[in-house]
C-alpha positions, 0 to 999 in steps of 0.5 A: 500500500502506498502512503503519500506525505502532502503535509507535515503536522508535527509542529502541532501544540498536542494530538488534539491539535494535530487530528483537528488540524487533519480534519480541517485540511481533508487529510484523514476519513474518519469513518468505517466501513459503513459509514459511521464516524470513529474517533481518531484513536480507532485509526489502525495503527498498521496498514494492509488488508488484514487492519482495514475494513471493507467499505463496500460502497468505497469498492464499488465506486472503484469500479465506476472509474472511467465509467461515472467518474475520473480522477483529474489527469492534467495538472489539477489535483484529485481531492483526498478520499474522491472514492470515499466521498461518492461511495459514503453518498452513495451509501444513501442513494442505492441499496446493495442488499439488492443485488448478488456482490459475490456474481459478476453479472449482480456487482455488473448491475450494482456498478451500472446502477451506481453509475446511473446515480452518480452521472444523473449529477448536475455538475455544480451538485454538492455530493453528499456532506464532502462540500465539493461538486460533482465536478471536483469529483470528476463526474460525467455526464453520461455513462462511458458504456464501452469502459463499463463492458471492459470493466466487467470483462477484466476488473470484476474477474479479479473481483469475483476470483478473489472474494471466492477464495475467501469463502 
C-alpha cells in the first residue's frame, strides 16, 4: 500500500491539535466501513488488508472509474478520499442488499446502477456532506458504456476470483 506525505503536522501544540488540524485540511476519513464516524484513536495503527475494513460502497465506486467518474489527469489535483466521498453518498442513494456482490453479472448491475446515480449529477451538485461538486469529483455526464463492458470483462474477474477464495 502506498502512503503519500502532502503535509507535515508535527509542529502541532498536542494530538488534539494535530487530528483537528487533519480534519480541517481533508487529510484523514474518519469513518468505517459503513459509514459511521470513529474517533481518531480507532485509526489502525498498521496498514494492509488484514487492519482495514471493507467499505463496500468505497469498492464499488472503484469500479465506476472511467465509467461515472475520473480522477483529474492534467495538472489539477484529485481531492483526498474522491472514492470515499461518492461511495459514503452513495451509501444513501442505492441499496446493495439488492443485488448478488459475490456474481459478476449482480456487482455488473450494482456498478451500472451506481453509475446511473452518480452521472444523473448536475455538475455544480454538492455530493453528499464532502462540500465539493460533482465536478471536483470528476463526474460525467453520461455513462462511458464501452469502459463499463471492459470493466466487467477484466476488473470484476479479479473481483469475483478473489472474494471466492475467501469463502
Amino acid at each position: 500500500m502506498w502512503v503519500k506525505v502532502t503535509d507535515n503536522f508535527s509542529d502541532s501544540a498536542n494530538l488534539s491539535s494535530f487530528w483537528q488540524r487533519m480534519q480541517d485540511a481533508r487529510k484523514v476519513w474518519l469513518k468505517d466501513g459503513n459509514g459511521q464516524p470513529i474517533e481518531s484513536q480507532q485509526i489502525p495503527a498498521q496498514l494492509g488488508l488484514a487492519n482495514l475494513h471493507n467499505d463496500p460502497y468505497r469498492a464499488l465506486v472503484y469500479f465506476t472509474r472511467e465509467v461515472a467518474y475520473d480522477k483529474p489527469r492534467s495538472g489539477d489535483v484529485a481531492p483526498e478520499f474522491l472514492e470515499f466521498y461518492w461511495g459514503n453518498w452513495l451509501r444513501g442513494q442505492l441499496a446493495l442488499s439488492d443485488y448478488d456482490l459475490h456474481d459478476r453479472g449482480g456487482y455488473r448491475a450494482a456498478v451500472e446502477a451506481a453509475a446511473q446515480l452518480m452521472v444523473a449529477q448536475p455538475a455544480d451538485r454538492v455530493i453528499g456532506d464532502s462540500g465539493l461538486q460533482a465536478r471536483q469529483l470528476g463526474g460525467y455526464a453520461a455513462v462511458d458504456r464501452k469502459e463499463l463492458g471492459k470493466m466487467a470483462t477484466t476488473k470484476l474477474h479479479y473481483l469475483i476470483g478473489y472474494k471466492a477464495q475467501l469463502n
